[in-house]
C-alpha positions in Angstrom: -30.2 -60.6 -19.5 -29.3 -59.6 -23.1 -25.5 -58.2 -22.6 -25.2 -62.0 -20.1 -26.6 -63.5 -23.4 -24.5 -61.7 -25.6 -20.9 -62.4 -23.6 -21.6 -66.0 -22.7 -21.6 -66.7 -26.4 -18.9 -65.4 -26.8 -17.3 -67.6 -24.1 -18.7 -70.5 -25.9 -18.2 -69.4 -29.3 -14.5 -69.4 -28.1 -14.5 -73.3 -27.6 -15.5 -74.2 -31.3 -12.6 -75.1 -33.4 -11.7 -72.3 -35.8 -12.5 -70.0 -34.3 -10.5 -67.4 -32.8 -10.5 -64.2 -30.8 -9.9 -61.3 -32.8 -9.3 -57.5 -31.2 -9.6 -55.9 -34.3 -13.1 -56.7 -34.6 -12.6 -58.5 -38.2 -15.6 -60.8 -37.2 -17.6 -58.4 -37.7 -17.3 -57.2 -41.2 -16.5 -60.6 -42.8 -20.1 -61.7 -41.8 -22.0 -58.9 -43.7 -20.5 -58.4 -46.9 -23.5 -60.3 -48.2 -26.4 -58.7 -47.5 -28.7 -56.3 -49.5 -27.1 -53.9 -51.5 -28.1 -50.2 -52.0 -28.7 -51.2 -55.7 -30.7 -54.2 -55.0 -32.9 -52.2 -52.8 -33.2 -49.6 -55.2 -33.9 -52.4 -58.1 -36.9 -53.7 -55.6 -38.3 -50.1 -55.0 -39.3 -49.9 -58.6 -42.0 -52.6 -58.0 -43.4 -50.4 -55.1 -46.3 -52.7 -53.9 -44.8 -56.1 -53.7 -42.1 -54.1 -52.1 -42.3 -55.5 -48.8 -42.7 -59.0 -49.9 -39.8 -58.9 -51.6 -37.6 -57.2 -48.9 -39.2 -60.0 -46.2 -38.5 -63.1 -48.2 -35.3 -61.5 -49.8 -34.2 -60.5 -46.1 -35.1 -64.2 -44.4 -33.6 -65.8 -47.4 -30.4 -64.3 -48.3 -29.6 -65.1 -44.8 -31.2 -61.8 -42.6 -29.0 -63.8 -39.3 -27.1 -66.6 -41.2 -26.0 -65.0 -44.3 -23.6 -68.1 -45.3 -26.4 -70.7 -44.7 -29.6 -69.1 -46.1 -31.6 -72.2 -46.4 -31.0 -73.6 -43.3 -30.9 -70.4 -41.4 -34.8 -70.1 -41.8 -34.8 -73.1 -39.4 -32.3 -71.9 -36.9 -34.2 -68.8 -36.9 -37.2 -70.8 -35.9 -35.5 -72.8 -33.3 -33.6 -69.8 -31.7 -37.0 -67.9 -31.6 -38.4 -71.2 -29.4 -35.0 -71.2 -27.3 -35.9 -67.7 -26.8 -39.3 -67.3 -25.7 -39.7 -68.7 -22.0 -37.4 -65.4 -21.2 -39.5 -62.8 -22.7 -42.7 -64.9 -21.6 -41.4 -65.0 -18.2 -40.2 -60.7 -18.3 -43.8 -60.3 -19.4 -45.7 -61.9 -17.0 -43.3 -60.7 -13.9 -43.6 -57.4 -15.1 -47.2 -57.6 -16.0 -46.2 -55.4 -18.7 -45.1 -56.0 -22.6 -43.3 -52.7 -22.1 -40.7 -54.5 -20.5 -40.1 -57.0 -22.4 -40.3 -54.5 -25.5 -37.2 -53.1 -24.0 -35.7 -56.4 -23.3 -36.1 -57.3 -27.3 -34.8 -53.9 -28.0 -31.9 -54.8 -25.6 -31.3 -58.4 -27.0 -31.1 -56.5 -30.5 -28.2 -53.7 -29.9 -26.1 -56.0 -27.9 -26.3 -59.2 -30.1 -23.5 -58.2 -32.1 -20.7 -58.0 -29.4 -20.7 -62.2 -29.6 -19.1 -61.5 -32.8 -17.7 -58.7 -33.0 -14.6 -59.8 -31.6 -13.7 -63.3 -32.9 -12.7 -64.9 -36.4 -13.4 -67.7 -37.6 -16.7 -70.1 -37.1 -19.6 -69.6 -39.3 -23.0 -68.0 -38.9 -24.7 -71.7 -37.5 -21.8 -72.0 -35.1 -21.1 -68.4 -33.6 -23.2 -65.7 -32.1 -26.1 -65.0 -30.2 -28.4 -67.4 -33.1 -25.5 -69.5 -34.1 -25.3 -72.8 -32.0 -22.8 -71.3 -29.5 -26.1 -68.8 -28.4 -28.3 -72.0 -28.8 -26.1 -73.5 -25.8 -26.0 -70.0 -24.0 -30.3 -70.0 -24.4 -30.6 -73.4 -23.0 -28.6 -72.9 -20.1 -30.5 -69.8 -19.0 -33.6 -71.4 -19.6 -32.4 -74.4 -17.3 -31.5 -71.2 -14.8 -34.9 -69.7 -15.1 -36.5 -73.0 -14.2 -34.2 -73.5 -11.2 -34.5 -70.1 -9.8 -38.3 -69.7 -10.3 -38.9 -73.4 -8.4 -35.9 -73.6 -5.8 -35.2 -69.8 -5.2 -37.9 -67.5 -5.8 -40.4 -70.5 -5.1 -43.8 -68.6 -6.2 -45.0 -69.9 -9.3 -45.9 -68.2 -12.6 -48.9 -66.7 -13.5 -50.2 -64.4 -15.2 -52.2 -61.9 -13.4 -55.7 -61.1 -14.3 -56.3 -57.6 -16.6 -59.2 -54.9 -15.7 
């Protein structure tokens, strides 16, 4: 599901004005040149027990998935976390396991970046896997889910009692 999630927003991505695709993988670097430097984090380590505060909030803030839009990226974030759970609530109980849906988030996390790797142009709300392009991608397959669990697979879900 992830790597069907990563290169159908890059279809979509494709479709937004500006944006462009790009085999030299420019995408990628343009989007990260503002994240935490090694002497901000060095600067932070000195105050070693609000240390993970800061890095949280200084992470979510300076724009941890929208780097260009920090403020409004916190609510994105949100949103695309929403957009995103009926898929790992749905692995978890099919599987009856959270191992598997452990892997799927582990999964979801090293193919994310191929949505941008190879386009230029867009911005961080408009591109990618938690832009609105993967927004559009999420609500399709959660449309999907809902068709294949009550027309295809046609057995409802539960979640089956623990011992």
């Amino acid at each position: 599901m992830p790597l069907i999630l990563a290169f159908l927003t890059l279809g979509v991505s494709l479709l937004f004005p500006g944006v462009e695709f790009s085999s030299g993988m420019e995408g990628i670097f343009e989007r990260f040149n503002s994240i935490l430097i090694p002497e901000q984090l060095e600067q932070m380590e000195n105050q070693s027990s609000n240390f993970p505060i800061h890095l949280f909030w200084l992470t979510l803030l300076q724009g941890h998935n929208y780097p260009d839009n920090p403020a409004i990226g916190v609510f994105m974030m949100i949103l695309w976390c929403i957009l995103l759970a009926p898929m790992f609530s749905y692995v978890r109980i099919k599987s009856n396991s959270v191992i598997a849906a452990a892997i799927m988030h582990g999964s979801l996390n090293a193919t994310a970046r191929l949505a941008i790797m190879v386009i230029k142009g867009g911005n961080d709300l408009l591109v990618g896997v938690t832009g609105l392009a993967g927004f559009i991608v999420l609500v399709f397959m959660n449309i999907c889910l809902i068709i294949y669990n009550k027309f295809i697979n046609k057995k409802p879900i539960v979640m089956e009692e623990q011992i």
